[in-house]
GUVOMI-14004 format. One line per 4 residues: number of its first residue (from 1); their letters; for each residue y, x, z of C-alpha. Coordinates in nm, 4 decimals. Example, Ala and Ser with C-alpha at 12.3 -4.5 7.8 and 13.67 -1.06 7.14 Angstrom:
# residues 2
1	as	-0.4500,1.2300,0.7800 | -0.1060,1.3670,0.7140;
***
This chain:
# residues 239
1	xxxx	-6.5786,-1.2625,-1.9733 | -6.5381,-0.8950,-2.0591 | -6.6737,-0.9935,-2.4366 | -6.4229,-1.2773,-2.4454;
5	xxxx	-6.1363,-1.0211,-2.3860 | -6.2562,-0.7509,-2.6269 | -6.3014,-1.0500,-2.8819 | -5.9817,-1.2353,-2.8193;
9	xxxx	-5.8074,-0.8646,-2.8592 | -5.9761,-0.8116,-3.1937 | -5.9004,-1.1494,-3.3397 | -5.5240,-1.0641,-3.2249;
13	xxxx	-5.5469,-0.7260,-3.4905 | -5.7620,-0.9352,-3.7666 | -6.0380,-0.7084,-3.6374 | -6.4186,-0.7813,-3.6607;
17	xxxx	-6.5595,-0.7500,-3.2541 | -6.6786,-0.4150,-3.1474 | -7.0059,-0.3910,-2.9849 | -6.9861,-0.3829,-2.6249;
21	xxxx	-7.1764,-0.1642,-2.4181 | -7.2088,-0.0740,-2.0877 | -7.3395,0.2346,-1.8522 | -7.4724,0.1427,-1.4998;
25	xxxx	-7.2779,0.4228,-1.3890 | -7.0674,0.4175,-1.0719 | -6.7844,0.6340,-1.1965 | -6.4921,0.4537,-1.3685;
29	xxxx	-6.4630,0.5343,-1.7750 | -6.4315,0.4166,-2.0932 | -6.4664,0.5187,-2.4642 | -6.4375,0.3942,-2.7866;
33	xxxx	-6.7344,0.5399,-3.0957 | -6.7883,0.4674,-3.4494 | -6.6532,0.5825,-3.7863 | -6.6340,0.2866,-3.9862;
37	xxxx	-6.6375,-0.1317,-3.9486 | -6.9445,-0.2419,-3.8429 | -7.0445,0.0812,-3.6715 | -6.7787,0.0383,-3.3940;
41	xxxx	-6.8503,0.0211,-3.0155 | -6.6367,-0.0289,-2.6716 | -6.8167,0.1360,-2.3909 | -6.7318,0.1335,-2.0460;
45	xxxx	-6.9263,0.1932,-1.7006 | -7.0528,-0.0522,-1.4572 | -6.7937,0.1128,-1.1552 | -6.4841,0.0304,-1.4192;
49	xxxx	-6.5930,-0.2904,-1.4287 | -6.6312,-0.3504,-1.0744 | -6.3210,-0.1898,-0.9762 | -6.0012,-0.3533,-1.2104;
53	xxxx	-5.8773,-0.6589,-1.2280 | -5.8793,-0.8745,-1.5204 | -5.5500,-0.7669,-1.6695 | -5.6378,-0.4009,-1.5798;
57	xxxx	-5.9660,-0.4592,-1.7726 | -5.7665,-0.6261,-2.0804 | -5.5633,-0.3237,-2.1003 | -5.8501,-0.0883,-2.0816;
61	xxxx	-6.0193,-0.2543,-2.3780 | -5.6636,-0.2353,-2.5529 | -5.6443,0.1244,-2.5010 | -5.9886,0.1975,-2.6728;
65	xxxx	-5.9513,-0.0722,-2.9466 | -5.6536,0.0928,-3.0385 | -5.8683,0.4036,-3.0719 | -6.0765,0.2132,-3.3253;
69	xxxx	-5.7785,0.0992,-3.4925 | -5.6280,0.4094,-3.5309 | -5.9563,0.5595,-3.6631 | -5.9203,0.8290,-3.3941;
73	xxxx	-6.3294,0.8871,-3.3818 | -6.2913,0.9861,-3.7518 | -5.9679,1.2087,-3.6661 | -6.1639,1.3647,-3.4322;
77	xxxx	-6.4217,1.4857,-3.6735 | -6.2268,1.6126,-3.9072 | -6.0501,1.8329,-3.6775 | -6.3889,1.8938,-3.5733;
81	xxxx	-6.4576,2.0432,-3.8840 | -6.1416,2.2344,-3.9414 | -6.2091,2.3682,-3.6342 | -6.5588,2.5057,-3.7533;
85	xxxx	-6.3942,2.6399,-4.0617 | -6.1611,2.8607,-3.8625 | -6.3959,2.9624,-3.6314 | -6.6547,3.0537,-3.9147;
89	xxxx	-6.3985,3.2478,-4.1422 | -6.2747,3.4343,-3.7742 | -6.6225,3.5371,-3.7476 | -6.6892,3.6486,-4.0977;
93	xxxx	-6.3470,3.8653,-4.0606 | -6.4791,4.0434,-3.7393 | -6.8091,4.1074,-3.8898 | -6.7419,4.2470,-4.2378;
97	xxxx	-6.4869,4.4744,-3.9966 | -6.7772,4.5646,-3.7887 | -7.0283,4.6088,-4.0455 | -6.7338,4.8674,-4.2237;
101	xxxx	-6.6547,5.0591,-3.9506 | -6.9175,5.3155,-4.0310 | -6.9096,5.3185,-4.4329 | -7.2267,5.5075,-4.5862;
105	xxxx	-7.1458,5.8053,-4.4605 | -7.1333,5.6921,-4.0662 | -6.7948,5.9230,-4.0074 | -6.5500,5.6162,-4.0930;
109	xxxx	-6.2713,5.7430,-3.9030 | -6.0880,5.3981,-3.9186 | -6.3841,5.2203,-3.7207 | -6.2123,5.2214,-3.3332;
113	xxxx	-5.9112,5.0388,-3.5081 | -6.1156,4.7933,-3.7431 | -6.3291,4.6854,-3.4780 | -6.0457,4.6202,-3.2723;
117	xxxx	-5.8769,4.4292,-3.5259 | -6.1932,4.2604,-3.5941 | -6.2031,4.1490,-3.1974 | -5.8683,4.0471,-3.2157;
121	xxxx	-5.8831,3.7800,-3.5616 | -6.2254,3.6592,-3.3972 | -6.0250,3.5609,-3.0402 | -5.7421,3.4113,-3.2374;
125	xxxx	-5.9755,3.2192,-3.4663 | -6.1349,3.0536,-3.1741 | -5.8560,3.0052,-2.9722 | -5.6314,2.8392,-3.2136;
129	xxxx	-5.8870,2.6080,-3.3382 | -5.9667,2.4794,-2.9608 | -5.5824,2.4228,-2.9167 | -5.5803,2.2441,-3.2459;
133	xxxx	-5.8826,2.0129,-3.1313 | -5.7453,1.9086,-2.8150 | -5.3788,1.8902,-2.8662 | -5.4963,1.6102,-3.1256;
137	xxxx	-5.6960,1.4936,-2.8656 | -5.3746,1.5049,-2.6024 | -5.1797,1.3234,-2.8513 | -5.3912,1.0237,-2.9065;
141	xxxx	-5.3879,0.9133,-2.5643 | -5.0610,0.8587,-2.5406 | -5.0663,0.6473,-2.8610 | -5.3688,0.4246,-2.7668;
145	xxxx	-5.1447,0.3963,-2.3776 | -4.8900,0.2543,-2.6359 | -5.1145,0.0421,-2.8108 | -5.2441,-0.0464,-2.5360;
149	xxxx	-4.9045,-0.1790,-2.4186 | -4.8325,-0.3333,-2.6999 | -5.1415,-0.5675,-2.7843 | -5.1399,-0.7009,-2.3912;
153	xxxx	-4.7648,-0.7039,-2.3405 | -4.8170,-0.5963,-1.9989 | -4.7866,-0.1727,-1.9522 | -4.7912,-0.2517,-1.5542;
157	xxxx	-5.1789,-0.3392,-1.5672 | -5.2429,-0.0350,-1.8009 | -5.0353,0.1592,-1.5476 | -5.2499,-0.0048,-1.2012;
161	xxxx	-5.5798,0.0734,-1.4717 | -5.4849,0.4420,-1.4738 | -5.3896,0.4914,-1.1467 | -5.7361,0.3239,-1.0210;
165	xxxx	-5.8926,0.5688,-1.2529 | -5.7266,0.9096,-1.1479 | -5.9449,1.0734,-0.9520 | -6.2863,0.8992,-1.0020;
169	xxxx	-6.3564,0.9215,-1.4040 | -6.5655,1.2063,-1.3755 | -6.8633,1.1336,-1.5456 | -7.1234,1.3859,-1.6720;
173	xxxx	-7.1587,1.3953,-2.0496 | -7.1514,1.6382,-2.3945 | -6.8368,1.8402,-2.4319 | -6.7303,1.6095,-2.7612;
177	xxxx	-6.8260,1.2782,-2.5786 | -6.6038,1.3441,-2.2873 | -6.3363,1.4058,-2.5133 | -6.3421,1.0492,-2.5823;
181	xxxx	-6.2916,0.8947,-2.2497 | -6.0081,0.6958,-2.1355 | -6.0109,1.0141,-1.8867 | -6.1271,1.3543,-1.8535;
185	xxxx	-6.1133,1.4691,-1.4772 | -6.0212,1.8521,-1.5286 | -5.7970,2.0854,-1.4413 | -5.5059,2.1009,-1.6654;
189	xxxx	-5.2175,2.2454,-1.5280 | -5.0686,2.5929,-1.6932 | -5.2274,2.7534,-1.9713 | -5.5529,2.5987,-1.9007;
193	xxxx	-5.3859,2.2505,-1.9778 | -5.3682,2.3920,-2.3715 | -5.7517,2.3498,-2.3305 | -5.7536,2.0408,-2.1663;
197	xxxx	-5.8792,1.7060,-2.4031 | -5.6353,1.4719,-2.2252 | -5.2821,1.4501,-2.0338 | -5.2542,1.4332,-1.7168;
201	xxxx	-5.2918,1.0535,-1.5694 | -4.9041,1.1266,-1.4264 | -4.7507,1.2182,-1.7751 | -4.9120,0.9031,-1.9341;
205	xxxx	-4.7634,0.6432,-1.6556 | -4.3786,0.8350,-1.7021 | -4.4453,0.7777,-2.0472 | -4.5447,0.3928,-2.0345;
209	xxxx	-4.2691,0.3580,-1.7920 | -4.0219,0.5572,-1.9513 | -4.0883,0.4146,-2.3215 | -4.3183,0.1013,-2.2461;
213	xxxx	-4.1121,-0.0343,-2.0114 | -4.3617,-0.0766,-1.7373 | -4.3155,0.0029,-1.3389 | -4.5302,0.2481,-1.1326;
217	xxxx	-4.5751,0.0247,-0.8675 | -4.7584,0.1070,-0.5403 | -5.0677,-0.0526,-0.4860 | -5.0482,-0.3749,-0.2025;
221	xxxx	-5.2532,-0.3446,0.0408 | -5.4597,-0.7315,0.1028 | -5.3329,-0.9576,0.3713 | -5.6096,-0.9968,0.6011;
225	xxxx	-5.6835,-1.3036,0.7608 | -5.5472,-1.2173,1.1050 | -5.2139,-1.1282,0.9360 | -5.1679,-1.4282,0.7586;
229	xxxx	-5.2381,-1.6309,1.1213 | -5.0097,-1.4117,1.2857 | -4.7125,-1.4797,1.0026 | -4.7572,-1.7814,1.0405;
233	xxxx	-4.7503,-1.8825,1.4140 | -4.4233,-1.6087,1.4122 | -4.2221,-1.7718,1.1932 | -4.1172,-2.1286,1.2874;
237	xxx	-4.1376,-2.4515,1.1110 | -3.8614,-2.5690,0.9153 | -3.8212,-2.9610,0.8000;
***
């Protein structure tokens, strides 16, 4: 069944099926791999399977096809890379300051302030080229939420999916695989939330309701089978 709906989501998009794969994992996540057709893959754990609904679970597999369609792996790795490259030329600016602050002669008097300088380019480089990296990452999951949205025509299961989700995604993997997840349980509030690889779960249901037109309903609680007796013998026939 959970095939059928990554399949019947493809077809929709003229796509050829992702593999599907699953982790016997309890927690409740989801991510999207590959960098080209044929090399594509939908992953989610055993505990997101168990715990959503069949619309929920449509929605899900939106949200990460829409990853695939989007090429956001590849995106990823790029920035990746131009995130290396700062980091690298940051370094190489600290060191030949480092290196210089002596000269031949040992009695450089400019070495407090080079080194300093040095410190300072190296912090930047690194900073800026983690805020770069996961500000891309921020952005794309509000796109595939969209996409998501749009190839199921139904932003209230995406919205139940995420809510289900908050709170019990966190799943122990590599710093670049988590990155990928439908969501990373950290803190990201403040000035750690430049840092953080994905919005919070509240900022992506205002924006599916606010844009998406969905509705943050609260979840109903099941009727038991006393209640249902009890309605019934309190409210009178009518003929």
């Amino acid at each position: 069944e959970l095939y059928n709906l990554l399949e019947n989501l493809s077809i929709s998009r003229g796509l050829r099926t992702p593999t599907l794969r699953i982790i016997e994992r309890p927690e409740l996540n989801a991510y999207a791999s590959g960098l080209h057709e044929g090399r594509y893959s939908v992953t989610v754990t055993r505990g997101l399977m168990g715990a959503l609904d069949r619309d929920e679970m449509e929605a899900v597999l939106a949200h990460e096809l829409t990853h695939v369609i989007n090429k956001d792996v590849r995106t990823m790795v790029i920035a990746s890379i131009f995130a290396g490259i700062i980091s690298v030329m940051a370094e190489l600016v600290f060191r030949s300051l480092f290196f210089s602050r002596g000269g031949r002669g040992g009695n450089n008097k400019n070495a407090g302030p080079l080194i300093l300088i040095g410190i300072a380019i190296a912090v930047i480089g690194f900073v800026l080229a983690a805020v770069i990296r996961m500000m891309l990452s921020r952005t794309r999951e509000f796109v595939a939420d969209a996409g998501a949205a749009e190839l199921t025509k139904n932003p209230d299961a995406m919205i139940s999916a995420l809510r289900k989700v908050s709170g019990q995604s966190k799943l122990e993997a590599p710093d670049e695989l988590r990155g990928m997840f439908l969501d990373n349980q950290e803190k990201s509030a403040g000035f750690a939330g430049l840092f953080a690889t994905h919005p919070p779960i509240e900022k992506r249901i205002d924006a599916l309701v606010r844009f998406a037109g969905g509705r943050d309903l609260p979840p109903v609680a099941p009727r038991t089978a006393q209640s249902n007796s009890a309605a019934s013998t309190s409210v009178p026939p009518t003929y």
